[in-house]
N, C-alpha and C positions, 0 to 999 in steps of 0.2 A: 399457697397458689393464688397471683392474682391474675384478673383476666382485662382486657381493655375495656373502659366504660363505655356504657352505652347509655344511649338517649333518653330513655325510659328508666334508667335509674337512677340518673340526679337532677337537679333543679334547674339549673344553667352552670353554664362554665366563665369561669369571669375573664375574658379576655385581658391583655394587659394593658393596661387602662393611662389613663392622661394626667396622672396630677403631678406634677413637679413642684419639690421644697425648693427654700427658699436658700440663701447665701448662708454659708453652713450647714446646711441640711445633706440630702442625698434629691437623688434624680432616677429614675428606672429607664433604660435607653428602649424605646423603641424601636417597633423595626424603619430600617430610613431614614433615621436619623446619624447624622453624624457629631465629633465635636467639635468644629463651629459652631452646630446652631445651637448646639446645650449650652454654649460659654455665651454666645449671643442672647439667649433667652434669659440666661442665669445673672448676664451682667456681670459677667468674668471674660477669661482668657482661655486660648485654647492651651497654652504654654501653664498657666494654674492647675488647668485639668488636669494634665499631664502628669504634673512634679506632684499635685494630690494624690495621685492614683497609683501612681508607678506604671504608668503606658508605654511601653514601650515602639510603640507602631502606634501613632496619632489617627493614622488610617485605616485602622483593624479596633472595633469595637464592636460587640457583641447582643444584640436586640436579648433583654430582660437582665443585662448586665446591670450592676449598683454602683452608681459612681458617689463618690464624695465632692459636691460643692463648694469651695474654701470659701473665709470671709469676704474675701478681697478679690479685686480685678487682675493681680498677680502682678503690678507694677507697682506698688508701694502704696499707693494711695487707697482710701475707703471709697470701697462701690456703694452705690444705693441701692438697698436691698429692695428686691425685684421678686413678684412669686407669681407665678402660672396659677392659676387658681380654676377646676371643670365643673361652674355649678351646676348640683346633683339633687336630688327631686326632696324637696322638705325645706331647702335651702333657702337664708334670708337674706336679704344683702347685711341686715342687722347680726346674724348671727355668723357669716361670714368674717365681717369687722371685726367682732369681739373673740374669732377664733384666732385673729391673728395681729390682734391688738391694735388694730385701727380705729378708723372713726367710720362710718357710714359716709358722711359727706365728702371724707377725700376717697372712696371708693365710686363713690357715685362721678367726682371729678378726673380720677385717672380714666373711668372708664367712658365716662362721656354719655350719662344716666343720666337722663331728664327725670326717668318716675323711680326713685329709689324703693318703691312696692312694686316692681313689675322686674323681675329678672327671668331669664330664660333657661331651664334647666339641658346644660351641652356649653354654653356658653363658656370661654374661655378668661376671667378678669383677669388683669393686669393689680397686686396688691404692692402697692410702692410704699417704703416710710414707716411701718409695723413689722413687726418681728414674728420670725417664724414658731408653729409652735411646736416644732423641736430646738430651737436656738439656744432657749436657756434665760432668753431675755424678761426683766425684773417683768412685772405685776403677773395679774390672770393666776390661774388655779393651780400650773405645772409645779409652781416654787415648792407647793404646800403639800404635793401626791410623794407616796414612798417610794424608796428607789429598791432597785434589785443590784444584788452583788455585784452584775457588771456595770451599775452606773443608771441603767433607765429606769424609766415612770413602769409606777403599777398602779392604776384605779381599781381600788378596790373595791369586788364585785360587781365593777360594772362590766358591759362588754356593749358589743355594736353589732348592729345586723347588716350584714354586707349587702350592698347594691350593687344596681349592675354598670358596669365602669371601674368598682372597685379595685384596687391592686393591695396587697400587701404589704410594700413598701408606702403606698399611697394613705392607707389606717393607721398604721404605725407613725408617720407622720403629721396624721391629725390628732393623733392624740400625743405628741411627745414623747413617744416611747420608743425602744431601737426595733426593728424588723425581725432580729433572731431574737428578740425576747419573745416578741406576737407568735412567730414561727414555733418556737419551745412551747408555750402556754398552750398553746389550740393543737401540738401536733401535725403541724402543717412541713411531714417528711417530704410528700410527694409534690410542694410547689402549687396546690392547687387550692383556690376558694371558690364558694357556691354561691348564686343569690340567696337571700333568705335566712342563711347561717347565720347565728348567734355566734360570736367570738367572746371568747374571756380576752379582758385588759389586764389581768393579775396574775399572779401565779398559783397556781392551785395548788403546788407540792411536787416533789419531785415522784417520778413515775417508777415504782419497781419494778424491776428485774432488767431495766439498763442501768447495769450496773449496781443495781443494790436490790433487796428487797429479802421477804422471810426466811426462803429456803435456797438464794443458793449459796454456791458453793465456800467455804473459808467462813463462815456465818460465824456467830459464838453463843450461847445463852448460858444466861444465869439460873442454875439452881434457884429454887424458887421451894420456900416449905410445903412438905407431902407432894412433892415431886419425886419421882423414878425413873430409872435410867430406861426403863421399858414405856412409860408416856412422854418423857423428851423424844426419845426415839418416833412415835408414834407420830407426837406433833410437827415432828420435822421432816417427816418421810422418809427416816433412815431405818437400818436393822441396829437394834440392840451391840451386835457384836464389832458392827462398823464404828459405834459411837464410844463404844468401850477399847477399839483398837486406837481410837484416833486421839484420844485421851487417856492411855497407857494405864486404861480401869484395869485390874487384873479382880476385882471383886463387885460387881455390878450394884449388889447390896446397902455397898456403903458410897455415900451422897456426902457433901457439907453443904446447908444452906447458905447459897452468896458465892460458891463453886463454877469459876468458867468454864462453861465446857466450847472445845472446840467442833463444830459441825460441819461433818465431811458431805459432798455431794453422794445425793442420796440414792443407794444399792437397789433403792424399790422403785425409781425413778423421778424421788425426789428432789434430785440436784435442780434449781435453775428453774427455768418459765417453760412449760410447756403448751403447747397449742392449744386449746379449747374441743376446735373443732378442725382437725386437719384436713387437709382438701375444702373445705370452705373458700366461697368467693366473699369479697368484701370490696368497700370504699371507704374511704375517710368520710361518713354523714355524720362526723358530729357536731353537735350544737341545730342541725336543721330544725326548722317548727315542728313543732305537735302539738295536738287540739288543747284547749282549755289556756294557752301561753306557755303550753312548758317548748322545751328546745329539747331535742334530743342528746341523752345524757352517755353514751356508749359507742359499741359498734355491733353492726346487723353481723354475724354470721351466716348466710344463705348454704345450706346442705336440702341432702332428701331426709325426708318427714324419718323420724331411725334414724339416724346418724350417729353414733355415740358421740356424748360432750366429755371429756375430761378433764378433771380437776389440776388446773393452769399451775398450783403450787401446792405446797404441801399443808396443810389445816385442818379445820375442824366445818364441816359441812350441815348447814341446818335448809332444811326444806319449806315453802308454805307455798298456798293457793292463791291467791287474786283474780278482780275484775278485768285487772287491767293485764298485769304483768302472766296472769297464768300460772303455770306449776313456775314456779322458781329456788334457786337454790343461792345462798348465802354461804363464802367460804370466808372463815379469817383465818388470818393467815400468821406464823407467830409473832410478824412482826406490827401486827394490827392493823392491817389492810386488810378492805373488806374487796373481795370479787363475787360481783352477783350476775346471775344468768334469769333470764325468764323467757316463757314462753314456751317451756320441756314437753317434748309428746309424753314422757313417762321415766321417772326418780330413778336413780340409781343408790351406791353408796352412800350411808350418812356417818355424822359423827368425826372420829379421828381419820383422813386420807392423807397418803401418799399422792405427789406429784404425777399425773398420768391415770388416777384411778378413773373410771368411770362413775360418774357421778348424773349422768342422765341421758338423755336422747334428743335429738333437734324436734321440733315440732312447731305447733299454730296457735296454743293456746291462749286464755286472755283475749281482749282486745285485737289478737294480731291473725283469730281466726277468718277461715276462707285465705287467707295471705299466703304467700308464698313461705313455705318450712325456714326458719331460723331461730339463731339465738340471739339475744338483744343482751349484750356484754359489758360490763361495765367493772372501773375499777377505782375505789376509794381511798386513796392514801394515807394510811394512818385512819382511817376509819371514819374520814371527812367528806368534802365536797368531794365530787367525782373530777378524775383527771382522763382525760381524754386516751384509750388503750390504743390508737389506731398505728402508734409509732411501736409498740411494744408488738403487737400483731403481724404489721409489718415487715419485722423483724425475723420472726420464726415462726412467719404460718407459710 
């Protein structure tokens, strides 16, 4: 269940914001705009636009639409790359240059800068002659960052804390990366960024249970020494007899170490990703600040104080206390993902669970007492950095 945000539970909402890339790049269509002034601004054509995009109706374009830029003016000859540039509060005219391979001084001259230390943050430059920094163009940092299977930049471990004017397409931009890489990385299903949030620039790993992860369904595991058909069962959240029909065991007893077994979704309710906390309200807050420098690493589950939490997948559940975190509970999961909860008004199951077990209850503990009752969710891929659960949540809460 989700509900419409409200004022009081997020930071700011980032309107859609003003930066246009450069020749080759992409553009976000505001509202009001048409394409004339994108091909005028961009120092192209509208007939370029066009044959880039596949437009069919030159006159029907769509405010938060993504257009593509071509090189060129669309008549054979080389345009002079031309970039809309909204400086935004931290911003140098020096470090503006160097993001986009300029000089200072022909920044200062396109724009008609008397004090290249005084710029005005809203301001629109004009970057003529430098290369955008998604273009691809030789020097600067982009040459030397790893790329991702479909082609864009990943900074590793870095990320960027969004301001407000930001856009989406406008971050992905400044750093040379594509928009649905950023959009995958962070989890950004529903379209939306906050002020304040911290965004990953990298990939963290891919998220279980879209489409992959420990328990569900068509899975496979290996026999593994002093393993039994009765603790595979346990650790996958199936019945014994299920695991033994589904791999034509006619003797339970006998194992070979290094033995594939096939694993059926499971009879106890461990097929697949199950909600946490059903009927739970939520938002995408992840990455938001929290004291000391951290970013918020999960998603809030908001229920009443009692709510049963249920074990998301099928694993092995270990429990502990904290200052911070509260009663919390640690699942991994067979495929060595970790899902951790904190915050529990009071423990449920431990050890080997089935998908769906109860495994605690919503509560305030920790840090997050007097707060309003939730669960602070988080999920580790592979047993690593945390990947952002709010697409996975999304999905089936």
């Amino acid at each position: 269940m989700r509900v419409p945000l409200r004022p009081r539970d997020i930071c700011a909402l980032i309107a859609v914001g003003a930066l246009a890339l450069a020749a080759s790049g992409t553009h976000v269509v505001r509202s009001g705009e048409s394409l004339h002034a994108i091909a005028r601004d961009h120092g192209t054509t509208v007939r370029a636009l066009v044959e880039a995009n596949g437009i069919r109706n030159p006159n029907l374009i769509l405010a938060g639409q993504e257009l593509t830029i071509p090189g060129d003016g669309g008549g054979g000859t080389t345009a002079t790359r031309s970039l809309a540039y909204t400086v935004r509060s931290g911003d140098t005219l020096a470090s503006i240059a160097a993001r986009h391979r300029t000089s200072v001084s022909a920044l200062a001259a396109a724009n008609g800068i008397a004090n290249p230390n005084l710029i005005v943050v809203g301001r629109s430059l004009q970057v003529a002659g430098g290369a955008s920094p998604a273009s691809g163009g030789s020097g600067g940092s982009s040459s030397s960052a790893p790329t991702t299977s479909s082609g864009g930049r990943q900074l590793a471990g870095q990320r960027h804390t969004v301001q407000y004017g930001d856009t989406i397409a406008g971050i992905a931009g400044r750093y040379g990366i594509r928009t649905q890489d950023l959009i995958t990385w962070n989890g950004l299903v529903d379209g939306r960024i906050y002020a304040t949030t911290r965004l990953v620039l990298f990939d963290p790993g891919p998220l279980p249970g879209l489409g992959g992860g420990g328990s569900t369904p068509g899975g496979t595991h290996t026999v593994q020494s002093g393993q039994t058909l009765s603790s595979i069962a346990s650790r996958h959240g199936v019945s014994v007899s299920a695991l033994a029909s589904a791999n034509g065991i006619s003797d339970p007893t006998r194992l070979q170490v290094g033995q594939k077994l096939t694993v059926p979704a499971g009879s106890g309710g461990g097929g697949g990703f199950v909600c946490p906390v059903p009927g739970a309200t939520f938002f995408n807050d992840w990455g938001f600040p929290r004291s000391g420098g951290r970013s918020h690493a999960g998603t809030d589950l908001f229920a009443p104080r009692g709510t049963p939490v249920r074990a998301p997948v099928a694993g092995h559940v270990a429990i502990a206390t904290g200052s911070i975190g509260g009663k919390q509970f640690r699942l991994t999961a067979a495929d060595g993902t970790l899902y951790f909860g904190s915050h529990l008004h009071s423990f449920g199951a431990t050890g080997p669970v089935a998908a769906g077990t109860v495994i605690g209850t919503v509560g305030d503990t920790g840090n997050a007492a007097g707060s309003r009752p939730h669960l602070h969710f988080e999920v580790h891929p592979g047993g690593r950095s945390p990947a952002n659960p709010f697409p996975l949540l999304y999905g089936r809460c």
